[in-house]
N, C-alpha and C positions, 0 to 999 in steps of 0.2 A: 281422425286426428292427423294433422301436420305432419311429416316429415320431414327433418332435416337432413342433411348430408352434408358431409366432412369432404371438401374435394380431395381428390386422389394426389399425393406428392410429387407427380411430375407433371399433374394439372397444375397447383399449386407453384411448383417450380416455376413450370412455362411461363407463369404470370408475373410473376415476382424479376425474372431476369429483364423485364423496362424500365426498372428501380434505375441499372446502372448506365442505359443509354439516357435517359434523362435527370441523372446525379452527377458523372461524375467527368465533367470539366462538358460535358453534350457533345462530344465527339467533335462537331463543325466550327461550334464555336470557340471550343480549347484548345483545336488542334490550329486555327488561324491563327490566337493567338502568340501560344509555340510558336510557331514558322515569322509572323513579325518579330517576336525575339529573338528569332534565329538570325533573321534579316538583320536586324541592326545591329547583333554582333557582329557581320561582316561588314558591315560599313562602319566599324570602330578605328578608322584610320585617320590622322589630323592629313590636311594638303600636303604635296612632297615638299622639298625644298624648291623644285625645279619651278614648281606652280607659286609657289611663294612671293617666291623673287618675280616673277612675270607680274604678279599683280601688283607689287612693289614700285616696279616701273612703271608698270602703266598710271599708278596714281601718281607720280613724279618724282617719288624718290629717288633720285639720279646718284649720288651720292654712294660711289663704289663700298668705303668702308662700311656706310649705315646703312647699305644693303646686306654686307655681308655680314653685319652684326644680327641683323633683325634674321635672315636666313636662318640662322646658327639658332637661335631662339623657337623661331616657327619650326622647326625640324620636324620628321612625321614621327609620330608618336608610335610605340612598338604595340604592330598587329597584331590585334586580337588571337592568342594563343592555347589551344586545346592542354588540360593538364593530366598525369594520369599518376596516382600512385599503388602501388602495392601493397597488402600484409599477408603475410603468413601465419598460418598457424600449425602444432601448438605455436605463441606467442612465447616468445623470449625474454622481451620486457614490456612494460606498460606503450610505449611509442610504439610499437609492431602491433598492439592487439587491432585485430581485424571487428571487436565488439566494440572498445571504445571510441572504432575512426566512424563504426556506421553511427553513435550517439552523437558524436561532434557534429556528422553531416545531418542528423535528424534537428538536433538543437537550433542549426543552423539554417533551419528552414522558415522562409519567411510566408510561403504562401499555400505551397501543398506539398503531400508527399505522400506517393503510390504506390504500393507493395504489392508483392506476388511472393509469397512464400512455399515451401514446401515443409521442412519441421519448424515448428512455429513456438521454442517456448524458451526463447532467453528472458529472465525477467529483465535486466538493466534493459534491453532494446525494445521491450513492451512497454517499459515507463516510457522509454524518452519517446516513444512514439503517444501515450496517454496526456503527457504535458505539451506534446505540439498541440494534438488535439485541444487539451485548456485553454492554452494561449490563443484560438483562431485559425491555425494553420489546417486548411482542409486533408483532412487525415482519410485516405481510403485502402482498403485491405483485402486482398484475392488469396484467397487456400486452396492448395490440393484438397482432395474430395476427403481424406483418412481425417484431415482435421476434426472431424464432426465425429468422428466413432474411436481416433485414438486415445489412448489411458491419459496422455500429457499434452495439454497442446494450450497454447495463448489464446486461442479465439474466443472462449468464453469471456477472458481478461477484455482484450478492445471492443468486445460488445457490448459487457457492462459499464466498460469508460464512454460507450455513447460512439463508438467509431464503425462506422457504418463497414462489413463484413461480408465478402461473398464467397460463395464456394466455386470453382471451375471445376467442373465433372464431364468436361467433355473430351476428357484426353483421359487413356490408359493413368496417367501419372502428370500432374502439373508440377512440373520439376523446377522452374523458373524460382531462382532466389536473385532478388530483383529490389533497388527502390529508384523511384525517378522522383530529383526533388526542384521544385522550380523551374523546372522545363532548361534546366542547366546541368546538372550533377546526375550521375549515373552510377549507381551502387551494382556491382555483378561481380559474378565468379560462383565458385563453387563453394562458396562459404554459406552453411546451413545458419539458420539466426538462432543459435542453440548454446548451452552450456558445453556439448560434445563438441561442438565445431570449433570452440574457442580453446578449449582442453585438451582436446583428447584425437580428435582426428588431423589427417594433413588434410590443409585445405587453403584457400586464397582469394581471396578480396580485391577489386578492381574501383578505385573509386576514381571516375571521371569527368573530369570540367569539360563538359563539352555539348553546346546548344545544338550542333548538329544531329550529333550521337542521340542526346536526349529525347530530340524529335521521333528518330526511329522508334525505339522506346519506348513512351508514349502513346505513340500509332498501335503499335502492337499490344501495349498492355490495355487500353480502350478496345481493341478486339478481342483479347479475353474477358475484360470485363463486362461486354456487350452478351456475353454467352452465358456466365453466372449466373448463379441466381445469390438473392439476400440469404445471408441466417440467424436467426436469433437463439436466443441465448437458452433456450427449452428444446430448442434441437440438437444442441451439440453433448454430447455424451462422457465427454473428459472429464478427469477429477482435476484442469486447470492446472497447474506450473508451479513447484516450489518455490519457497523465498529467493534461492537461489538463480531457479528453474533448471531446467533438465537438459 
């Protein structure tokens, strides 16, 4: 009679972590496109005035005032500028929460949005990342290794909403709380995506306008997620996140 065999878990593993060199944006190809959108945000500058008026004349607009009319109109449009804002928590009032600026940026998301987490069980930040998901928005998600065997954790939640899940166990602790959304926005700091980080701990929130930034980013989060492997939802060992969450 036959025998089968159950491959070994880090057989298994080793097989499963090519899920995310060819899922999630394929490294060459997403990271080009990144870097084009980096590009053209630096060439987001209209001609100076000085270029203006040169071309003004030379098509024969000779006419001092309707040069300096049209100048004044064409003026250069204000360069492309990096944005950054703060929260703190605990939160003081609803405009401070460092939980509701990360759902605005998730909401906000029109094309994808890549997480690295380390405690993983805000519910409001698990929806709005379940509803990108609905909508289209290529939703991907990297865990520290404990997600799989801690008592509370969301991974269960984005795996059953269909949001493809990896684990990073190649580091003591994958510490990175992290999202990059649209290869523009950069969510960091040491804000845990938890009910405690929002409550109960001091902590802070970095959210970034910045195509540059985002690239690095990117770069780096496609290197852990090249190392990953997938997990489903019969692997992870949590009783999943209160109404609340934890």
């Amino acid at each position: 009679m036959a025998l089968t065999t159950t491959p070994a878990p880090q057989a298994r593993r080793a097989g499963a972590r090519g899920f995310w060199v060819g899922r999630s944006n394929q490294r060459g190809k997403g990271m080009a496109r990144l870097r084009a959108n980096h590009a053209a945000s630096e060439r987001h500058q209209a001609p100076s005035v000085q270029g203006a008026m040169k071309r003004l004349v030379l098509a024969g607009l000779a006419l001092t005032a309707t040069v300096g009319a049209l100048a004044q109109n064409i003026g250069p449009s204000a360069p492309y500028q990096p944005t950054a804002r703060v929260y703190f928590s605990p939160a003081t009032s609803e405009t401070d929460s460092p939980t509701l600026a990360v759902i605005r940026e998730i909401d906000g998301a029109a094309k994808w949005v890549h997480v690295q987490a380390y405690s993983f069980t805000s519910a409001p930040i698990l929806s709005a990342l379940k509803r990108a998901h609905e909508r289209g928005v290529e939703v991907f998600v990297l865990l520290d290794k404990s997600n799989a065997t801690a008592k509370y954790s969301g991974a269960k939640y984005v795996i059953n909403a269909g949001i493809p899940t990896g684990i990073d166990d190649k580091h003591a602790i994958s510490h990175n709380k992290i999202m990059v959304i649209d290869g523009e926005t950069v969510l960091t700091g040491s804000f845990n995506f938890t009910q405690a980080g929002e409550k109960s701990n001091a902590e802070n929130l970095l959210v970034l306008k910045d195509a540059a930034l985002a690239l690095r980013y990117e770069s780096n989060w496609q290197t852990h997620a090249a190392h990953s492997y997938k997990i489903g939802a019969a692997e992870v060992r949590s009783e999943g996140v209160t109404k609340r969450g934890n």
